[in-house]
Structures are given as C-alpha cells and as structure tokens.
Steps between C-alpha positions, in 0.01 A plus 500: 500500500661228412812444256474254220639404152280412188603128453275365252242640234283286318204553235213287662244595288397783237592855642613301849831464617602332840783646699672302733656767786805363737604663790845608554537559880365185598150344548191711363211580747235214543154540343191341443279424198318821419784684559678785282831669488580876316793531305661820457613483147797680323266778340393646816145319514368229782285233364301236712500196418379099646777236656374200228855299608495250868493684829720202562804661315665735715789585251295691196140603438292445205250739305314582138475773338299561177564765253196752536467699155398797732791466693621817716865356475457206731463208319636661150835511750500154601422350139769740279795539720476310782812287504654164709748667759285804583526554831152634639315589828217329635305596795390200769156352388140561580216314509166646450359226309594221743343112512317402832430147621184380279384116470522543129646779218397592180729739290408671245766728300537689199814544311738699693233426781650137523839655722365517834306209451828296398598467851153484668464166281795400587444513877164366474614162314808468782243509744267234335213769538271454176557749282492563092482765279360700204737705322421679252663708181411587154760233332674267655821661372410834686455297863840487673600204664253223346768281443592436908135548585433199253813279623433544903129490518365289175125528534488735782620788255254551301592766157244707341590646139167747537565592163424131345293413828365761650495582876388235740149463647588692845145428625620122466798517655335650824222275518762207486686647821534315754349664855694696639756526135621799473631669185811724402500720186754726336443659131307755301247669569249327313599193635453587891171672417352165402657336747354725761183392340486177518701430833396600850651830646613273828666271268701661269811685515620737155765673479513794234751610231254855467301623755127406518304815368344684781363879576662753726422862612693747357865537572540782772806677634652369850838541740731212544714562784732266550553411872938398486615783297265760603403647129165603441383448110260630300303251261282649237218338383649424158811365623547157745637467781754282385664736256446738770703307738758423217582827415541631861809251475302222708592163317190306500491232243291424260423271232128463348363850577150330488442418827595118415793437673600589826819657411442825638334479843579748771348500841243717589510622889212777450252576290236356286639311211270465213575142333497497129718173456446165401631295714355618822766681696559367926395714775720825570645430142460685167591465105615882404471423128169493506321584851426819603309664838155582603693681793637847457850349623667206478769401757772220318778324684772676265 
C-alpha cells in the first residue's frame, strides 16, 4: 500500500466528486491508462476505483467517485464525510483494461464510464494517433468532467444528453471505423450490450462496472490448502472462498466482490480453478470473490 493524503475534493458533476490523492513518502507508483487503485477507507471498506488524473504526475493520483443510492458504505463514505487532510491507503495500480497500439481509437463512455477513458484520450491525442469519442450520460449535468473534455479536445469530444437525444446510432459509428480502428468502452450495462452489437468482437475492448450475466453449475464444497502456511480450509458451497480465506485470518483484499476488479487474486499452484469473473483472470491466477473449483482441492500460494 501506499500512504497518501486527500488534497482536493471537487463536485464535477451531479452525485460525482473528484478526489485528488497526494502521496506523502515521496513519488506514487507509475501507471498506465486503464489502470485502477483501491483505497482502504476509514470505515473499514476497500473500494476500486479508475486513475482519470496524468500518468505524468508522479506526486498525487486522481479518481471519481459517484454516489450509488444502493451504496454498501463505499461511496456514501466518500460523499458524507470524506474530508481534505484524510490521510488514506492506496494500493499500486492495475491495469486490466489497458490500450494497445491501434492505427485509430474510438471511445465510447458512459457517465462514470468516462474515468478510464480520461487518460486513454489523453495518450492517444499526445501521440497524434486518431482518436475521438462518444460519451454518453442522461444530462449533461450528471456527466463528470464535460467541461475539460470540451476545452482539450473541441470536436473530438463529442456529448450525448440521451435524455433530450437519445443514444447514438452504434451501427454508424462502426461502419465509419477506420480498418483496423479499434474501440474502448466503459459504462452500463445497456450501453456495452449494444455496443457488443454493433462492433466486432476483435475490435472492441469493454470494461464492466457489473458483471456480464452468465450461467454456472451449482456451487459445490472444495479444500483450499494453502501451500506457505500449511492450513487446510474447508469451503462450503454457500460460502466463497474469499470470506473463507478472510476469516482464517488470511488478508486478501478485496474491493468489488463481483468478479470486476482484480483486487483479490491469489495464485493457484494446484487444482482446477473454475473462472466465474469478468475480467478474465492470467494463467496460475484466481479471483476468490467470486471463482470457485471444479477440482476437489485447490492448492493457493498463501
């Protein structure tokens, strides 16, 4: 983790406020657009969130957070008490959304989908690669940073009130792309479904704030042992492995508990995993929130 100090907080839209995180112990870890830090907040809970501030900018980090009304303390935290001077705890970044070489980008956010995108427009117009985007949000007042999109890119920004417009013609948009285009997403549900429509599976890239619906077997019972400590643990099919792990005193983080972000990976050194997250979890790798095993027993590197 790493130890930093709430400098600023601003409203940047309806529900949204913008925290601006410094670090106290000297220059923050380096990330990349696509990336995202957890902050352990002051009420016991870990939230994920997306860097939206310059990878340039070694001395704080940037994120959003909007006020969910079916908060489980997360955001409610941030927006009621949160305070300039805080000191909080953020873990180094990760990228599992990250931008890859492409001839040309089209973006394509909505609302608090536009904070990983920030910086993957940003390094796309330093770059002189051709890129614009679509971002969309039921009022313009309700889509955080608007104002900045609309000063540094002008035309190339282009702001969809859905409510007064309606969404954009996705099946346009693709057959405009250039060959070889490629197109990044990040927003509700709704939103990424059409896109998936209307854009080739090679082409684009989503990331999720929910998990995609899908069907699994039923939950059954397994052992984790885990390999450092030598403890052997029981995990009942009503129960994850995560809590399982947390209870036995073994601190694995965790911040979505939908299989979204990344936070709680262990590695796996035997044993079938069986891979119920959303993000698609590396080889020897697991997300205990979520996964579970078609193995009996499950080895983990704990």
């Amino acid at each position: 983790m790493q130890q930093t100090v709430v400098d600023h907080i601003e409203r940047v839209a309806e529900d949204v406020v913008s925290l601006v995180l410094r670090g106290t112990t000297g220059p923050l870890a380096p990330w990349e657009p696509g990336a995202h830090i957890d902050l352990a907040l002051p009420n016991w809970l870990t939230r994920q969130y997306s860097l939206c501030g310059d990878p340039a900018d070694r001395e704080s980090y940037r994120v959003a957070v909007r006020h969910d009304r079916l908060s489980r303390g997360g955001s409610e935290y941030v927006h009621r008490f949160l305070r300039r001077g805080r000191a909080l705890d953020v873990s180094l970044p990760r990228n599992h959304f990250p931008l890859l070489p492409a001839p040309e980008y089209l973006f394509l956010a909505g609302g608090i989908g536009i904070t990983p995108i920030l910086p993957m427009l940003r390094a796309a117009a330093a770059s002189d690669v051709p890129a614009s985007l679509v971002y969309l949000g039921q009022s313009v007042e309700s889509m955080p940073f608007v104002d900045e999109l609309r000063s540094s890119y002008g035309d190339r920004a282009r702001i969809v009130a859905t409510r007064q417009q309606g969404r954009p013609d996705f099946a346009a948009l693709a057959s405009a792309l250039s060959p070889g285009g490629v197109v990044y997403a990040c927003g509700p549900g709704p939103m990424l479904a059409a896109a998936e429509d209307a854009f080739p599976a090679g082409r684009l890239y989503a990331e999720r704030f929910r998990p995609a619906p899908r069907a699994f077997a039923p939950n059954t019972a397994f052992e984790a042992v885990c390999a450092r400590s030598g403890r052997t643990l029981q995990v009942p099919d009503d129960e994850s492995l995560l809590d399982v792990l947390n209870h036995a005193g073994f601190p694995v983080a965790s911040g979505c508990r939908e299989g979204v972000c990344g936070s709680c990976e262990v590695t796996v050194l035997d044993g079938e995993p069986e891979h119920r997250d959303d993000i698609g979890a590396p080889a020897g790798r697991m997300y205990t929130c979520v996964s579970r095993a078609l193995s009996p027993r499950l080895v983990v590197d704990l």
